[in-house]
Each structure stands twice: as C-alpha cells, then as structure tokens.
C-alpha positions, -999 to 999 in steps of 0.1 A, spaced: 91 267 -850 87 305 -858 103 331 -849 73 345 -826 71 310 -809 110 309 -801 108 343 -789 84 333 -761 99 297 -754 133 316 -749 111 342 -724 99 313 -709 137 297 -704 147 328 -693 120 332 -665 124 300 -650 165 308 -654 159 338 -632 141 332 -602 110 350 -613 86 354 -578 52 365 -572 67 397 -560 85 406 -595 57 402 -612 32 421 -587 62 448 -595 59 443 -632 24 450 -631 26 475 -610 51 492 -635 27 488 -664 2 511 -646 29 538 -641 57 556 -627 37 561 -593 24 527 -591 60 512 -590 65 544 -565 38 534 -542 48 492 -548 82 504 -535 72 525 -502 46 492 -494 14 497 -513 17 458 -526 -12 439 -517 -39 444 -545 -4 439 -573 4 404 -555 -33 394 -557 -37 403 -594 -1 385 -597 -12 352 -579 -46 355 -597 -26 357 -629 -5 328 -622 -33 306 -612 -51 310 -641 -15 308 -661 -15 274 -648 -47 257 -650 -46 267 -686 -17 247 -691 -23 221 -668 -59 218 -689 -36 223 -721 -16 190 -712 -49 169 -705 -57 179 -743 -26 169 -753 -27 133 -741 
C-alpha cells in the first residue's frame, strides 16, 4: 500500500469514525467556495449545498457499488 493510498483509507476510517452527515459536507462545500458561503450556510442559505452534497454522495456510491460488481 502506498503512502497516498493509506492516507485516503485512514480519511476514510476517520469519516465513518466521525459521524460525517449530509449537512457537514453541504458545509464543507460550502466552505470551499468562501468565507461568505459558510456565512450564508450558517444564517440558512443551505439548500442548493445539501443538493450538490446528496448528488455527490450518490454518485460516490454507485461508483463503488459498480466498483465491487467489477471486483467479483
């Protein structure tokens, strides 16, 4: 295993470790687009984050789900 591949496996522990929810990662989004958009997540301004999070997850899994069939 390398060292880039451990790093994300231990990300990965750690997510699951920490109760990781839609809502933190709509927040972490919003937090890559700026100091106002984690402003305006805060006051309320959520939905278009949680859809882009949800969409993001989705997608997260069908990859591996199709990732597993390949494995088989």
């Amino acid at each position: 295993m390398s060292i880039v591949e451990f790093k994300r496996a231990k990300l990965m522990q750690d997510a699951r470790v920490s109760g990781i929810t839609i809502n933190d990662v709509a927040r972490a989004l919003a937090s890559m687009v700026g100091v106002k958009a984690v402003s305006d997540f805060d006051a309320g301004v959520t939905a278009g984050y949680l859809r882009r999070a949800e969409e993001l997850l989705e997608l997260a899994i069908e990859f591996a789900q199709e990732r597993r069939r390949n494995d088989q």
